[in-house]
C-alpha positions in Angstrom: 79.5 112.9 144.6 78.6 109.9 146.7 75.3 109.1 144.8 77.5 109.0 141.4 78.6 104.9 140.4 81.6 103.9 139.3 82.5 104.1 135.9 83.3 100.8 133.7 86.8 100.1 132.9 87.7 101.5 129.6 90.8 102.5 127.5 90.3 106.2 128.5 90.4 105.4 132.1 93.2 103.0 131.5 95.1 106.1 129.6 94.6 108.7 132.2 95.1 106.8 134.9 98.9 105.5 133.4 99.2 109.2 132.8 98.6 110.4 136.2 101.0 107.6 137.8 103.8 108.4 135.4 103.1 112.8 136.2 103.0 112.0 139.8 105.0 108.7 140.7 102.6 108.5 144.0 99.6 106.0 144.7 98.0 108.0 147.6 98.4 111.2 144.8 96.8 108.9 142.6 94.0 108.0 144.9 92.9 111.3 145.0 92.7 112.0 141.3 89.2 111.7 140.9 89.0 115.6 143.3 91.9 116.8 141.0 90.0 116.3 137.7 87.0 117.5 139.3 88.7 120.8 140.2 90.5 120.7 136.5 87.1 120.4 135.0 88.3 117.4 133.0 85.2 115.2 133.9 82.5 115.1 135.9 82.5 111.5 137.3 84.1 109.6 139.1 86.0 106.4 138.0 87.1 103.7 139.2 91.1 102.7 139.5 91.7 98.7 139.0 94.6 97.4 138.4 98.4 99.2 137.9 99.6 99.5 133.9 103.3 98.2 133.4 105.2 100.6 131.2 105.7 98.3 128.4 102.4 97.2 128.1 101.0 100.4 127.9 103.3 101.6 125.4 102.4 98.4 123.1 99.4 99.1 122.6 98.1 95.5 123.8 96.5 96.9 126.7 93.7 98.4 124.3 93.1 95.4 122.4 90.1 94.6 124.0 87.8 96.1 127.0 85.6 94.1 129.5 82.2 94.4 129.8 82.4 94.5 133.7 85.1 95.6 136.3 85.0 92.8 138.1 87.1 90.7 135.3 89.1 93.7 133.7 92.2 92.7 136.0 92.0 89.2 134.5 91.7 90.2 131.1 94.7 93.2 131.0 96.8 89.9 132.7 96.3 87.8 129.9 97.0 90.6 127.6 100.3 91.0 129.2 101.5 87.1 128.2 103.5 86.3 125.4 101.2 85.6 122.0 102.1 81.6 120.6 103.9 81.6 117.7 101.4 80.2 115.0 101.7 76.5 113.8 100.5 75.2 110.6 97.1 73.8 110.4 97.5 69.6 110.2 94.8 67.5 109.0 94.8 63.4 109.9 94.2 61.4 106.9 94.4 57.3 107.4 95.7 58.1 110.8 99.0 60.0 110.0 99.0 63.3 110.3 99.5 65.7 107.6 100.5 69.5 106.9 97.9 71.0 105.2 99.7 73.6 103.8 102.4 71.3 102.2 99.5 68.6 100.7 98.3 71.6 98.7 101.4 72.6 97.6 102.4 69.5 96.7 99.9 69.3 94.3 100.3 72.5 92.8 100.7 73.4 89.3 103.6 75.6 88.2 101.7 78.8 86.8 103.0 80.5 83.5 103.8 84.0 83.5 100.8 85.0 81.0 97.5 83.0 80.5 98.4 80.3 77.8 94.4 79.8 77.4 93.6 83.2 76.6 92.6 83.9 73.2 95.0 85.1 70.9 98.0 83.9 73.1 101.1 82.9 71.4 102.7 79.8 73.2 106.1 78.7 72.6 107.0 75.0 72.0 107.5 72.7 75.1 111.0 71.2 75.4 111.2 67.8 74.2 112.5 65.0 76.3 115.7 64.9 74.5 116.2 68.6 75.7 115.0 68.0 79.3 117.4 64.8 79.6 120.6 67.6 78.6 119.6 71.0 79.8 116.7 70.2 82.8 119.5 68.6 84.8 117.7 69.6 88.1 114.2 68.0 87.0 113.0 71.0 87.1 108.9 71.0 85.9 107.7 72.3 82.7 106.2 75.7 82.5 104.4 77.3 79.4 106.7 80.0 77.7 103.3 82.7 76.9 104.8 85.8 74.3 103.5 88.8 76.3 100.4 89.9 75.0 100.9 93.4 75.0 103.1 92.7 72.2 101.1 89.3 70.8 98.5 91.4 69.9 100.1 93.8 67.3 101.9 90.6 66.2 100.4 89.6 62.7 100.4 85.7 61.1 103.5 85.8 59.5 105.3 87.8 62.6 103.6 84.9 65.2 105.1 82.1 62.9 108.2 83.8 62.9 108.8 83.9 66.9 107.9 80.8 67.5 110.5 79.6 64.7 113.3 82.2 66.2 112.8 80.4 70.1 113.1 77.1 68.9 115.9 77.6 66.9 117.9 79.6 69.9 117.0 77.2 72.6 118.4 74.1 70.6 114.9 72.8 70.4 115.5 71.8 66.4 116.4 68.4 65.5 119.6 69.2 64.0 123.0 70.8 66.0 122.5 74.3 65.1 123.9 77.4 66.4 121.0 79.8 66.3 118.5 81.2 63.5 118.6 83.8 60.6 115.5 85.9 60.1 115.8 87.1 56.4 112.8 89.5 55.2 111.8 92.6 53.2 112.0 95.9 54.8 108.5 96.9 56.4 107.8 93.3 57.3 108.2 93.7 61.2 111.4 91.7 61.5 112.3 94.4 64.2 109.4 93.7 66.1 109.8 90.0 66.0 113.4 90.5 67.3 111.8 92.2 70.6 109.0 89.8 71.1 111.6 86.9 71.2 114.4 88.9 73.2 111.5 90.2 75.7 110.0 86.5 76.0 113.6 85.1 77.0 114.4 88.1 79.5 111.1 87.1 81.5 110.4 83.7 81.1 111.9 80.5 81.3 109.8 76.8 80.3 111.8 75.3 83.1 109.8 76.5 86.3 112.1 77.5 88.8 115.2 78.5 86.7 116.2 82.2 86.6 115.2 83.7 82.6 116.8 81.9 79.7 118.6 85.8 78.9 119.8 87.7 81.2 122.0 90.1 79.2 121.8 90.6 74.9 123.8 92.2 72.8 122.1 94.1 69.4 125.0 94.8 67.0 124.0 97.0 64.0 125.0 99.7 61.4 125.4 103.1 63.6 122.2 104.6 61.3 119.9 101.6 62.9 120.8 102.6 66.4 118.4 105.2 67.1 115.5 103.4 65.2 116.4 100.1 67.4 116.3 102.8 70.2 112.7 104.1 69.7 111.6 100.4 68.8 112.1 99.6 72.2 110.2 102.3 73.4 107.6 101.8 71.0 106.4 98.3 72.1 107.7 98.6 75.4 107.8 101.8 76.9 111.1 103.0 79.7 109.3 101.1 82.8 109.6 97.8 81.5 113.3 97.6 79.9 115.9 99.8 79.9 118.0 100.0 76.4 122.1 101.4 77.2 123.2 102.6 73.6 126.9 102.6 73.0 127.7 105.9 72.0 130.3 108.7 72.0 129.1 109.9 75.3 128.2 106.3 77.1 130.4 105.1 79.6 130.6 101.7 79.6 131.0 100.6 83.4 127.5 101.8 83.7 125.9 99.0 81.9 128.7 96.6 83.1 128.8 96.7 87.0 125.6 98.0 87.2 121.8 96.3 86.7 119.8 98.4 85.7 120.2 97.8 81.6 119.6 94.3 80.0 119.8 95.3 76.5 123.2 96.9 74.8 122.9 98.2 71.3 126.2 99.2 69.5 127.7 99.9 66.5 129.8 98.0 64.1 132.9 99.8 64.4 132.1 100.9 67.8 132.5 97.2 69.2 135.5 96.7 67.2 137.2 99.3 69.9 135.6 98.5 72.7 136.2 94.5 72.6 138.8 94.7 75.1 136.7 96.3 77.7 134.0 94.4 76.8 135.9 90.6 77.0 134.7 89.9 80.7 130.9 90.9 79.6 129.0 88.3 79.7 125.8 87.9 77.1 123.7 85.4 76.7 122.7 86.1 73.5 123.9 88.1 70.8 121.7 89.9 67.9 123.4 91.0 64.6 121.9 93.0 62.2 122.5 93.3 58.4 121.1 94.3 55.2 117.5 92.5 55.1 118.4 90.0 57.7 119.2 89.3 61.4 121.2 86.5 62.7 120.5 85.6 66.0 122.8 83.4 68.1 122.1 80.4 70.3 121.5 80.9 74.1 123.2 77.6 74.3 126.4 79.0 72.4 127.5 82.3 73.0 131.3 82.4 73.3 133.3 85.7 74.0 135.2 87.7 72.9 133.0 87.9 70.0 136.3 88.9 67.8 138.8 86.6 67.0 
């Protein structure tokens, strides 16, 4: 055993020796260790103890960040693993002779970014406010953003249906030059009107073209004849799919406090005579939108303008 050299430092010696002092609580039991493992048949060299673990440390993890290549520094080393780590500061740069954050500079200059690429091809891009709009409804300054249609439902969107969208969010966000309350979309059957409806109530729920601001819609309310409920339903679906909006449907069987105190729903579709007895419960709702469906036509009403009760 005497011809044998001292092993290097290294987390395995750091482990086993912490292990022996906390099995044994004894230095001089420790100093004998290297004859215990010897008799255990644990290892067959001898190594070398340097420096005392505290508890904490080892139970960090920090000790084991790093290993020396000598044992003549490791006791230097596992003591400047055992102080504090700096917090970190913000890079600064010095430009004229002050002193600037870098991180803030690039901000600074930073573009707002729109929610889908407005320079892909075959993206639908909704008008910018003018500054007539900005001056009464972007009271915070807030900068522009461009309102992008999603284009996984742009691109099943045909000519027609893309003119009609773009009409539909002008005319809701007040954006028209005369004082109206909202839009009518009046088409023949088989025309996509439905699907128009959803681009424009799915492009409001996400998006808004003052960066910053929370959606334009939070909550909207589709009111239509009871036999459109379930087509509306599976409409939604259709373009959508359950994992991007969740539709609550207004039935004999729904219980209204589940769309009202709770936010998992955005949408509410409902029947004719079915809001007529549930206008009470529903006076406190608040909708930022409402969608009313007739024969060959939907009225859609301004964002700007939605009163309740919706009953007079």
């Amino acid at each position: 055993m005497s011809s044998l050299q001292p092993a290097r430092i290294s987390k395995y010696t750091i482990t086993f020796t912490f292990v022996l002092y906390l099995w044994f609580g004894n230095r001089d039991v420790i100093a004998q260790w290297p004859n215990l493992v010897l008799q255990l048949n644990l290892i067959s060299f001898p190594l070398e103890i340097v420096a005392k673990l505290d508890p904490e440390l080892y139970k960090s993890g920090r000790c084991f960040l790093g290993t020396s290549s000598s044992s003549s520094n490791s006791t230097a080393q596992l003591s400047a693993l055992s102080k504090p780590v700096a917090k970190f500061k913000k890079p600064v740069m010095s430009s004229g002779g002050k002193v600037m954050a870098v991180a803030a500079s690039v901000s600074a200059v930073k573009p707002p970014t729109a929610r889908h690429d407005p320079m892909m091809e075959g993206s639908l891009v909704m008008l910018r406010p003018s500054k007539t709009h900005q001056a009464k409804w972007n009271t915070g300054k807030r900068p522009l953003v461009d309102v992008v249609v999603d284009p996984l439902l742009c691109a099943h969107l045909r000519e027609h249906q893309r003119q009609g969208v773009k009409y539909l969010y002008e005319c809701v966000m007040g954006m028209k030059d005369y004082n109206g309350q909202g839009a009518i979309l009046a088409d023949e059957m088989g025309l996509g009107k439905t699907l128009q409806s959803i681009a424009l109530l799915w492009t409001l729920l996400k998006q808004n073209p003052y960066h910053g601001n929370q959606p334009v819609v939070k909550r909207a309310l589709i009111v239509c004849p009871t036999t459109l409920i379930n087509n509306w339903r599976h409409e939604f679906k259709k373009w959508l799919g359950d994992e991007r909006i969740r539709v609550f449907v207004v039935d004999s069987k729904a219980n209204l406090s589940n769309f009202l105190h709770g936010r998992i729903y955005s949408v509410m579709i409902i029947g004719y005579e079915k809001l007529r007895n549930v206008q009470e419960s529903l006076k406190d709702a608040q909708f930022d939108i409402v969608i009313w469906l007739g024969f060959n036509f939907i009225l859609f009403t301004s964002v700007l303008n939605v009163k309740m009760p919706l009953f007079y």
